[in-house]
N, C-alpha and C positions, 0 to 999 in steps of 0.2 A: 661440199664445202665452198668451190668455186661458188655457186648459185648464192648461199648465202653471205659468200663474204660481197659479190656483186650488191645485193639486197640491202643489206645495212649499209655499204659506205654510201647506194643512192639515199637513203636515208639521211644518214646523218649530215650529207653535202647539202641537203635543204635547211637541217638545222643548223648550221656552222656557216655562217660567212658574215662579212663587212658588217658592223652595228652600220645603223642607220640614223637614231637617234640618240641623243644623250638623256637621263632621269637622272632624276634625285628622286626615293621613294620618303614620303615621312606620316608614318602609321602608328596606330594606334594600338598596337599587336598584342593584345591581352584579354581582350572581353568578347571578340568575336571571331572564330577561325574563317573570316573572310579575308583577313589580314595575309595569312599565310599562302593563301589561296594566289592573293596579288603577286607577291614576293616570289611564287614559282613560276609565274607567268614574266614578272618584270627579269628574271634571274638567266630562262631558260629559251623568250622567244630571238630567234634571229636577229631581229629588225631592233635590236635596244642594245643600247652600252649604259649597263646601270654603271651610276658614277659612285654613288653615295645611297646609304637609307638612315633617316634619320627616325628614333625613336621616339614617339611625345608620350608617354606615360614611362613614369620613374621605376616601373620595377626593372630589380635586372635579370627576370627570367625573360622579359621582353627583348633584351640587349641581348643576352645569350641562345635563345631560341633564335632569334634573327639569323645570328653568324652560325647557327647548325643547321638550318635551311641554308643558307647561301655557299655554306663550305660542301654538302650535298652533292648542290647543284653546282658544282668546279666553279664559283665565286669566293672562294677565303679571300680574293684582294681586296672585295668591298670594303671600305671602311664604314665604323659603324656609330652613330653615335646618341646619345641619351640625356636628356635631364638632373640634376643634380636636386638636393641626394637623394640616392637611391634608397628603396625600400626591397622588398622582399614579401611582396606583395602578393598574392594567389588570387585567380580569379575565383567566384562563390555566385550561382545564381540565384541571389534572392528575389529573383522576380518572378521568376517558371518554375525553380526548382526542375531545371529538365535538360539540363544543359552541364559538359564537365568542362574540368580544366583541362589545357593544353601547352600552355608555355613553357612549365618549369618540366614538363614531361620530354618533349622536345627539346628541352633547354641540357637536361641530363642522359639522355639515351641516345644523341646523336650529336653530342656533343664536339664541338671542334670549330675552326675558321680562328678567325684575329679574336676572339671572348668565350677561349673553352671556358668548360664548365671552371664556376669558382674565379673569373676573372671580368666579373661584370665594370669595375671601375678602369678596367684599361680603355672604354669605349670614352671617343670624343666628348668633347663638349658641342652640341648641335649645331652651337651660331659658327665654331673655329670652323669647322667641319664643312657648313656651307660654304662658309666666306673662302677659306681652301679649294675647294673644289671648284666653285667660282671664280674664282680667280684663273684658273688654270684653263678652264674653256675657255674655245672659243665666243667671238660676242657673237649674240643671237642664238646659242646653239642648245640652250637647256632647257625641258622638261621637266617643271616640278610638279608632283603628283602629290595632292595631301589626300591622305585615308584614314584621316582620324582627326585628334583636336590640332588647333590652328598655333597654340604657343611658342613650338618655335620659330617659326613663321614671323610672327608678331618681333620676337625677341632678333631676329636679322633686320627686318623693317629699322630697328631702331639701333643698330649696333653703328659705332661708329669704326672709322678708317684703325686697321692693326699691320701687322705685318706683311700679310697673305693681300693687301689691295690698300692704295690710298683712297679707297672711295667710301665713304658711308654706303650705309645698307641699299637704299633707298636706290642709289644710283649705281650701285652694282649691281642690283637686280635687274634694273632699268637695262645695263649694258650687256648681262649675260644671258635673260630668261627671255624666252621667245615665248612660253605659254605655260600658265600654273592651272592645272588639274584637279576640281576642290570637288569630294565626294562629299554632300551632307546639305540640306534647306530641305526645304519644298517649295515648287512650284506651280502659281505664284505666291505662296505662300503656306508658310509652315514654321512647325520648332525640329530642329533634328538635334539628336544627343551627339553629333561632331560639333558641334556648337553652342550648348549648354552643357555639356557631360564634366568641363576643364573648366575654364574659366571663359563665359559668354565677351567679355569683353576685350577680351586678345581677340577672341570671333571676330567680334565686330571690327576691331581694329583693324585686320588684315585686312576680311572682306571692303570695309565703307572704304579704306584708303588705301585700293589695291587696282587702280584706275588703268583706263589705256596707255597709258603715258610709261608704265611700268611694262605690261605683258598684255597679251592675250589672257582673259579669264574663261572657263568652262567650269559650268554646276553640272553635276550631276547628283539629282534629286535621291529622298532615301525612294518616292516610290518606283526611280530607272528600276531598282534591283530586287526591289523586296519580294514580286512576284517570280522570280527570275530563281530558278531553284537548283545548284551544282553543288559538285561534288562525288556524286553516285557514282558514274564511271570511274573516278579517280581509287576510288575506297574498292569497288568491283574486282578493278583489272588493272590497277595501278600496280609499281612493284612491292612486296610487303614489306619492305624496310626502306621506304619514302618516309621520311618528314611531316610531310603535307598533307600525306593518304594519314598517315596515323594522328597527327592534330584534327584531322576531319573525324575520327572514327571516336576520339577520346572526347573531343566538343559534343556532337552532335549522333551517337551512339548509330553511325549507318546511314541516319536520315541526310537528307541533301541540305544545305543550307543558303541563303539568300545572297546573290552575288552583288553586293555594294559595292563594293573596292575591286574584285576581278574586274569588273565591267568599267570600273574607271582607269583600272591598265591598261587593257584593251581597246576603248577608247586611244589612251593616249600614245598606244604602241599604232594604231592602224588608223585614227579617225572614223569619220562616219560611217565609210561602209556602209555595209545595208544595214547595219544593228540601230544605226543611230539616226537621228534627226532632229535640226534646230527650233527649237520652242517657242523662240522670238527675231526677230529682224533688229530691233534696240530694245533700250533701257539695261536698267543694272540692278542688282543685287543689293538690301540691307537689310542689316541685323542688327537688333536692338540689342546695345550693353550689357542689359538687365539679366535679360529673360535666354536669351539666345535665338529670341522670333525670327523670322527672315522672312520678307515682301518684296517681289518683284515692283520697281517704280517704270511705269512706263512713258520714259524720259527719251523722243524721236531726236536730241540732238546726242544722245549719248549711244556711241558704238563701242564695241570690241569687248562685251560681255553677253555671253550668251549657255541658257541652259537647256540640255538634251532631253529629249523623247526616247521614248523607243519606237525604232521604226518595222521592227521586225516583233513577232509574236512573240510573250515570256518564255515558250518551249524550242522556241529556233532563236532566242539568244541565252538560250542554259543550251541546248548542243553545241553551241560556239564554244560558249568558256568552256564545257566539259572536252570538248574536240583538244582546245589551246594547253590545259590542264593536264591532260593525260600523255600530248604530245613532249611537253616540256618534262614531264618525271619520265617517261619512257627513253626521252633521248640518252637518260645517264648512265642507263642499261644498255641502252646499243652501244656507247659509246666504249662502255666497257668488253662488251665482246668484241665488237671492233680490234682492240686493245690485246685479246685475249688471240687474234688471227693470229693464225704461223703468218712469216713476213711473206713467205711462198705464194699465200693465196690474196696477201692484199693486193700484192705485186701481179698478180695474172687477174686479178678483180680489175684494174686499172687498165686492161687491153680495149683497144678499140671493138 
């Protein structure tokens, strides 16, 4: 008993200390179980104090799967927030036919945190929700991470001064957000469906008018992830009553699925690291209103936008996230036996 309670508190002393950084997560958590994938990773590693995850698709099994991942992973504080009004929306793949739903399953079977089941309208309004939590950080000190469409994004850009701040949007991003995190273009050019999927022209909006002046911008492209294949070990060996393992197993029937937005957590939890590498030295990002096209302009007086590579092979950056993934749903099992020690043996686990 000594040995193991030794064993797990080293453990979980790795998982457990000081966040290091602040996120805002705002996903698009309904059509691809890469969403959830991020969410256990932004929820569970060390080095993140998730503030806020804001929702950009209106269903509210989105809303309610969220806060049943995050109340899981001992997050119920998160607050949560959504687009108005809601629907009741299910995902349907008419494009493969080979793909299930995962939200409203996770949304009722593990249900719980600030949007049990049957309480999707108690979740924020997106812009209050930023401009809140915003407000309340430190300047310089936020991480926003978009893993899906860009509207509410667009919809803070444009909010004016409320309660929670006298500044317009524009200028309180400017004063809070140190780097925004955008999963979806291609590199130097492409259409990705984070950017025509919603409505292409909030896309563009953010992107064209999301300058150095505001934040740090980071792309990462759909093809960082697409070869990039997790999940397996989490479905494998994860515990069977995760979240996360069973949205992967309900999505994608076992198979492993393509890490988009893990890898833009990741990223934005640890930086380059070996996994990643800089794609350009200058220029910027745009995206046409229309269409949702996006083209690198290679403009040498323009800095402080730049989009990632992978630097490491697609099979040693899927053992990363599967390593970050398994580590993060594991920790809530140890934490629990932990929990379960006589106080006898924590207390003699703690000897020199």
């Amino acid at each position: 008993m000594k040995r193991l309670a030794i064993a797990l508190l080293s453990l979980t002393s790795t998982l457990v200390h000081a966040a290091k950084k602040n996120f805002i997560i705002d996903t698009d958590l309904f059509s691809d179980v890469d969403d959830a994938g991020a969410l256990l990773l932004a929820a569970t590693s060390p080095d993140a104090n998730l503030l806020a995850v804001n929702i950009n698709y209106p269903s509210s099994y989105s809303a309610l799967a969220a806060s049943a991942i995050l109340a899981h992973y001992g997050r119920a504080d998160v607050p949560i927030g959504i687009p108005r009004p809601l629907t009741n929306a299910t995902f349907f793949d008419g494009w493969y036919f080979a793909l299930g739903e995962y939200a409203s399953k996770v949304a009722r079977h593990f249900s719980g945190g600030s949007l049990p089941w049957g309480h999707a309208e108690d979740a924020w309004d997106p812009v209050e929700l930023y401009r809140r939590v915003l407000a309340e950080a430190d300047d310089d000190s936020v991480t926003v991470v978009s893993i899906g469409f860009l509207d509410n994004l667009s919809a803070l850009l444009n909010s004016p001064p409320d309660a929670h701040s006298p500044l317009p949007g524009r200028a309180l991003i400017a004063r809070k957000v140190s780097e925004l995190v955008i999963m979806g273009g291609g590199y130097p050019s492409g259409r990705s469906w984070n950017f025509w999927g919603s409505d292409p022209a909030l896309a563009a909006h953010v992107i064209n008018t999301w300058d150095g002046s505001l934040s740090r911008v980071v792309f990462l492209g759909d093809d960082v992830g697409k070869h990039v294949l997790a999940g397996g070990p989490l479905m494998a060996r994860g515990p069977k009553a995760d979240p996360v393992r069973m949205a992967y197993v309900w999505y994608g029937y076992y198979e492993p699925r393509p890490a988009w937005d893990p890898l833009a957590v990741v990223y934005a939890i640890y930086g380059l690291g070996g996994l990643f590498e800089e794609g350009n030295e200058y220029g910027y990002n745009w995206v046409d209103e229309g269409d949702g096209s996006n083209r690198w302009v290679w403009d040498e007086g323009v800095r402080g936008q730049v989009f990632l590579r992978l630097a490491a092979g697609n099979e040693t950056a899927a053992e990363e996230v599967d390593r970050l993934m398994l580590r993060g749903a594991m920790s809530v099992l140890y934490s629990s036996m932990v929990t379960l020690l006589p106080s006898t043996a924590v207390t003699q686990a703690t000897w020199p």
